[in-house]
C-alpha positions as CSV (number, residue, x, y, z in Angstrom):
1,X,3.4,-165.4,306.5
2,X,6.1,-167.5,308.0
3,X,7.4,-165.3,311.0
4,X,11.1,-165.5,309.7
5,X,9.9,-164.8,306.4
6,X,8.4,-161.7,307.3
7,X,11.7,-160.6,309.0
8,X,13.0,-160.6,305.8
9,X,10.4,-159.0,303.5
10,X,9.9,-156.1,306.3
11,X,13.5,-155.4,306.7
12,X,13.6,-155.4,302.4
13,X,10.7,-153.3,302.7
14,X,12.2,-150.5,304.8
15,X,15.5,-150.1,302.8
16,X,14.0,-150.7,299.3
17,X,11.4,-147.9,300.2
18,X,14.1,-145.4,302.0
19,X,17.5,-145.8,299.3
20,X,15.9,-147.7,296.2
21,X,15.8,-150.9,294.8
22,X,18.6,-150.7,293.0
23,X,20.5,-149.4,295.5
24,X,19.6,-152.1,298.4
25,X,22.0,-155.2,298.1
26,X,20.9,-158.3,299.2
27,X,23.8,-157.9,301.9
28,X,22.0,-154.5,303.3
29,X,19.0,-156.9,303.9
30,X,20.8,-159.4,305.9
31,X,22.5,-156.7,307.7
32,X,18.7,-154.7,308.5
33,X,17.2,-157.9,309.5
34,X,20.0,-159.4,311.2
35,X,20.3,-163.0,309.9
36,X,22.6,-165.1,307.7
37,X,22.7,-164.9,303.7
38,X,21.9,-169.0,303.7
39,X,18.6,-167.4,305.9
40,X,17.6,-165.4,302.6
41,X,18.2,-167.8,300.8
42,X,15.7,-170.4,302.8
43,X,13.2,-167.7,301.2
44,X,13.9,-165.8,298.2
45,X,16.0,-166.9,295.3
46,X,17.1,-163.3,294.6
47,X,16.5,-159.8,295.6
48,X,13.7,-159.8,292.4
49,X,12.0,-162.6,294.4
50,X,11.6,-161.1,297.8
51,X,10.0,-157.5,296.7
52,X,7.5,-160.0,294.6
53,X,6.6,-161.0,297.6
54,X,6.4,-157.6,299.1
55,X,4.3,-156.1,296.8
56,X,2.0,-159.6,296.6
57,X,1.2,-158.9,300.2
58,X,-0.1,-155.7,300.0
59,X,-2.1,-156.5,296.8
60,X,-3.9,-158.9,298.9
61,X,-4.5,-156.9,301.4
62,X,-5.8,-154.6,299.3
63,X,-8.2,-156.6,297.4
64,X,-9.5,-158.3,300.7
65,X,-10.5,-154.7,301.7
66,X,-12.1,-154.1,298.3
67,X,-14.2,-157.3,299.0
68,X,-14.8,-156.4,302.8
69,X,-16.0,-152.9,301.4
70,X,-18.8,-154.6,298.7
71,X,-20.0,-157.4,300.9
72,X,-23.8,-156.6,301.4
73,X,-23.6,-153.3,299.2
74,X,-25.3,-153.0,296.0
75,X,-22.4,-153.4,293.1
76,X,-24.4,-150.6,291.3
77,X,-23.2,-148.1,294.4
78,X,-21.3,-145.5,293.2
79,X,-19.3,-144.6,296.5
80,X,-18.6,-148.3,297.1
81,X,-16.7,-148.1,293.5
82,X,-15.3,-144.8,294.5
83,X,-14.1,-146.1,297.9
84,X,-12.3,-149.6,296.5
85,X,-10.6,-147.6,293.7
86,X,-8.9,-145.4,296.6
87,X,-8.5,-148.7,298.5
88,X,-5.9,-149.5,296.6
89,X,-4.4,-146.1,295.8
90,X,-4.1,-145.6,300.4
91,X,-2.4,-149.1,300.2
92,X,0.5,-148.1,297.8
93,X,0.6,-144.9,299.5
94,X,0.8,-146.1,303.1
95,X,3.3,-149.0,302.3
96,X,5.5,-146.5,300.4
97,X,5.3,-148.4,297.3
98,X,5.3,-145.0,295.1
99,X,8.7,-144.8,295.6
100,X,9.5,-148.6,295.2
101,X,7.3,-148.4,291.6
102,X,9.8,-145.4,290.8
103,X,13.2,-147.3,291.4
104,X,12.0,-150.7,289.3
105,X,10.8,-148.6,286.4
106,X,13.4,-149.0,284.1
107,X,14.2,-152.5,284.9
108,X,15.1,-154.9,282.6
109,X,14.5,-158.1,284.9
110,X,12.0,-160.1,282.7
111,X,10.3,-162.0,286.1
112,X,10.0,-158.3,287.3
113,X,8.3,-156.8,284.0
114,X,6.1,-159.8,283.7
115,X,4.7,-159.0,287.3
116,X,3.9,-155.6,287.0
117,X,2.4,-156.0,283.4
118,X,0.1,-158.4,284.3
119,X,-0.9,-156.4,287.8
120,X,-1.6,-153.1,285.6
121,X,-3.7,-155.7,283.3
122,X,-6.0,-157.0,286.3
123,X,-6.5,-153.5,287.8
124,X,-7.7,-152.5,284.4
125,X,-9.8,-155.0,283.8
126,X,-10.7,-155.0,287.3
127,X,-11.9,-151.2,286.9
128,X,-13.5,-151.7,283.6
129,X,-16.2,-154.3,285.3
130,X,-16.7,-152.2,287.7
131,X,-17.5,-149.5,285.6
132,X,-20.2,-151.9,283.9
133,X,-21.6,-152.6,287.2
134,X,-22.2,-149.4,288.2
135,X,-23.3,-147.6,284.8
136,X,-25.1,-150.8,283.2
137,X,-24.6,-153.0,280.2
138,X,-24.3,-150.3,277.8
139,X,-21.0,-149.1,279.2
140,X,-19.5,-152.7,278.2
141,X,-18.9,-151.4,274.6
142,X,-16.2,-148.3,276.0
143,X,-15.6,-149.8,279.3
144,X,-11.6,-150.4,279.3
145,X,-10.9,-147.2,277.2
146,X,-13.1,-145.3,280.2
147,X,-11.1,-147.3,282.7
148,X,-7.7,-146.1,281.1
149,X,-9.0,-142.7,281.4
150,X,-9.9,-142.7,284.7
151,X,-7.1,-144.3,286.3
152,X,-4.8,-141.6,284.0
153,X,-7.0,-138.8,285.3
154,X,-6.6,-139.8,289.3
155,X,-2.5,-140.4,289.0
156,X,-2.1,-137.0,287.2
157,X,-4.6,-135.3,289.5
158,X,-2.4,-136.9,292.6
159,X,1.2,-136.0,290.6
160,X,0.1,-132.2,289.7
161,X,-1.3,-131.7,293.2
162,X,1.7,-132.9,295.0
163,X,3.8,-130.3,292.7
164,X,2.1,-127.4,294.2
165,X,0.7,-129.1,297.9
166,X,3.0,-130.0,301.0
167,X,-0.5,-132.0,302.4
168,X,-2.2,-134.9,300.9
169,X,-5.5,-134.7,299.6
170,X,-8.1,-137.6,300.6
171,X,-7.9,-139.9,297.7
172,X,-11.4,-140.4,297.6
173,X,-11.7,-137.0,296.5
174,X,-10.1,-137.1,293.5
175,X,-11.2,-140.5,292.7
176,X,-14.8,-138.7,292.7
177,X,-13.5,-135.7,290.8
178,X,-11.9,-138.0,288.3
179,X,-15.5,-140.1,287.8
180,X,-17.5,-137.0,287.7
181,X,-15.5,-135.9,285.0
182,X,-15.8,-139.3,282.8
183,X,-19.5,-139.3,283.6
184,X,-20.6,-137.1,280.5
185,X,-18.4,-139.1,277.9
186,X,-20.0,-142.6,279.3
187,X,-23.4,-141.2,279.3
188,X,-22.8,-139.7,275.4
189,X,-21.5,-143.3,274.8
190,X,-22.0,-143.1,270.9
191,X,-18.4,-143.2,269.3
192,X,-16.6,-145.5,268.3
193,X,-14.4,-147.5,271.0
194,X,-10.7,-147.0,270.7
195,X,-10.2,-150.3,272.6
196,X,-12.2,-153.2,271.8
197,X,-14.2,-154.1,274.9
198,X,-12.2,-157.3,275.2
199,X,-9.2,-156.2,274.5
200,X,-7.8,-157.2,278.1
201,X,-9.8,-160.2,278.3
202,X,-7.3,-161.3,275.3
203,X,-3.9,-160.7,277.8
204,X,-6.0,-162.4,280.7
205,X,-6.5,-165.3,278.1
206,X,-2.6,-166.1,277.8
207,X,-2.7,-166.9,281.6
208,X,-5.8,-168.7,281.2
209,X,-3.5,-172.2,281.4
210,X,-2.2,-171.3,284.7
211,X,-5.2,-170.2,285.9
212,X,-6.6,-174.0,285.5
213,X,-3.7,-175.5,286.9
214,X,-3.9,-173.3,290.4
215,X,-7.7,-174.2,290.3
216,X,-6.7,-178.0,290.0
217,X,-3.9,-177.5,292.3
218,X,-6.2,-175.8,294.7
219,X,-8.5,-178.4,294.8
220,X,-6.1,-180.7,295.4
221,X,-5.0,-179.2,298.7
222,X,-8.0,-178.8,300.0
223,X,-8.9,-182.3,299.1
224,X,-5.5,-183.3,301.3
225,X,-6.2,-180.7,304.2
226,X,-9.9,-182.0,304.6
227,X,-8.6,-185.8,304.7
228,X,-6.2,-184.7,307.5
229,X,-8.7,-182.6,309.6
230,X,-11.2,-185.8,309.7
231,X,-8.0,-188.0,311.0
232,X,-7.7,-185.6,313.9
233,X,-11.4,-185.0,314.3
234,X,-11.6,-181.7,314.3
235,X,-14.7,-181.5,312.6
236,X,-15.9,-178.3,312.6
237,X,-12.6,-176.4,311.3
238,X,-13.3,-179.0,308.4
239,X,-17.0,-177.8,308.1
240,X,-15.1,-174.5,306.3
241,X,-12.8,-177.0,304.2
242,X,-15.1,-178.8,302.7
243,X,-17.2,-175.9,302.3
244,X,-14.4,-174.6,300.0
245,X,-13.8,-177.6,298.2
246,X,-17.5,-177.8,297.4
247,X,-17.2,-174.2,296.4
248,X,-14.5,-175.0,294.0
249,X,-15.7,-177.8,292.5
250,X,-18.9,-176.4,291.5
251,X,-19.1,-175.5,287.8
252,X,-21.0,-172.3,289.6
253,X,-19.6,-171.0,292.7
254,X,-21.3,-169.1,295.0
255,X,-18.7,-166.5,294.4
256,X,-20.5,-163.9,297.9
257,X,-20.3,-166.8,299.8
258,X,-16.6,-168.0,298.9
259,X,-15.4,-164.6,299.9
260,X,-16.9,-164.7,303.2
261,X,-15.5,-167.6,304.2
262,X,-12.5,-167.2,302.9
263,X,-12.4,-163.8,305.0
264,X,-12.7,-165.4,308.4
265,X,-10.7,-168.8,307.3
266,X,-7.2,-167.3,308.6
267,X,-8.7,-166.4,312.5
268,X,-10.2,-170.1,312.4
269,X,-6.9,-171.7,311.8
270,X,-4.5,-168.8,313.5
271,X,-2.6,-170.2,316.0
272,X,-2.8,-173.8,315.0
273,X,-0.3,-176.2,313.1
274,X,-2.1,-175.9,310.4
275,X,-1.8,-172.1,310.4
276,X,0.8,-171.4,307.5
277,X,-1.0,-174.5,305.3
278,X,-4.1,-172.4,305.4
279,X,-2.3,-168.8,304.7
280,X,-0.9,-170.6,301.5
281,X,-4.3,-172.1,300.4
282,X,-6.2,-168.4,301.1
283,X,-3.4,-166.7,298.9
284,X,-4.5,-169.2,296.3
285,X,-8.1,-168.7,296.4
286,X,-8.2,-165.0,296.3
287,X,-5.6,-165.6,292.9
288,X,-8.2,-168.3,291.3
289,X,-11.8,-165.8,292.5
290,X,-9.3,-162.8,290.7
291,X,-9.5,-164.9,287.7
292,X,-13.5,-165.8,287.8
């Protein structure tokens, strides 16, 4: 992230986390991060805009862990499900975002509704593969109303237990609990599901348009990045461009080795002009692998 930019969302970060998002103004952001309002503006087109951005940042962070966590693990693996559940769970905890959630509830900003609607929709989903991985084909049937139940059993674990607990309990632990307790209703796996198995699939599908048009739109910068690299001869930064492109193009990606590359493609570029071109086009990758 631009260095400027960063300025901004950290400072935003801090107030919307101590008084509220309601309660922060965009003028108590220019005032914690010391710069001009025309400096916002450079950035964000409103105060909706910039905790977007907040919150996109740390969803990336967490799904690159939840990827770093898998790599060369068997998807079947119980405690690597287990562990990038409570990946994301640390994140929002750690970044204070529990408290951000809180204050945007009851919002009525449509941009703002439409963000969080479709994050709850690709966690969900998200959790219901996983749950196929892990307990085979025949959980495909019951897999998102399993998924609703075990993300409702770990936040009202977490929300009863800080009622009556001034300490925090590991969240692995009562991601485990939570599982352990759904394991007898997947295994009995007989009744009737109460949401059709692609019942999130069919939300996904509405943003199946702008899926294609960040794939094309992806392709098209790397494309432009890789024509620019073999002008300045730097071949073997391109050697991961083109990789990419390849990768992209291909009506079968190598999805394992996309993410590895795509892991180590910010610390090949840090540092160089090229550095904030490459932070934009890794943001876009990770969004187009979400939607695989």
């Amino acid at each position: 992230m631009n260095p400027r930019k960063k300025q901004i969302t950290d400072a935003a970060h801090r107030l919307f986390s101590e008084n509220g998002f309601a309660q922060t103004s965009i003028q108590d952001i220019l005032d914690e991060a010391q710069i001009a309002k025309g400096t916002f503006y450079n950035y964000f087109a409103s105060k909706n805009e910039c905790l977007i951005a907040i919150l996109e940042t740390v969803n990336e962070k967490a799904e690159r862990r939840r990827i770093e966590l898998a790599q060369g693990e068997n998807k079947a693996d119980e405690n690597v499900l287990v562990s990038q559940i409570a990946v994301r769970l640390d994140m929002n905890r750690y970044h204070n975002l529990l408290a951000i959630f809180g204050s945007v509830a009851c919002s009525d900003d449509n941009d703002l509704k439409a963000f969080f609607k479709k994050n709850q929709t690709k966690e969900l989903n998200w959790i219901a593969k996983r749950l196929v991985d892990v307990f085979g084909e025949e959980e495909a049937r019951h897999a998102v109303d399993h998924a609703v139940m075990l993300t409702g059993c770990i936040h009202q674990i977490i929300r009863v237990w800080n009622l009556g607990a001034n300490t925090e309990m590991a969240t692995e632990t009562v991601v485990q609990f939570a599982l352990d307790q759904l394991k007898p209703v997947i295994r009995e796996g007989n009744k009737k599901a109460f949401f059709p198995k692609n019942w999130l699939d069919l939300t996904i599908d509405s943003l199946s348009t702008d899926y294609m048009e960040m794939k094309q739109q992806l392709i098209i910068r790397l494309s432009n990045l890789t024509k620019k690299l073999e002008k300045e001869e730097k071949a073997k930064n391109n050697e991961y461009v083109q990789f990419l492109l390849k990768e992209f193009q291909s009506e079968n990606p190598r999805l394992f080795l996309l993410e590895s590359v795509l892991l180590s493609l910010k610390h090949v570029f840090e540092g160089s002009s090229y550095e904030l071109e490459i932070s934009q086009i890794v943001k876009m990758a990770w969004q187009v692998l979400d939607s695989l």
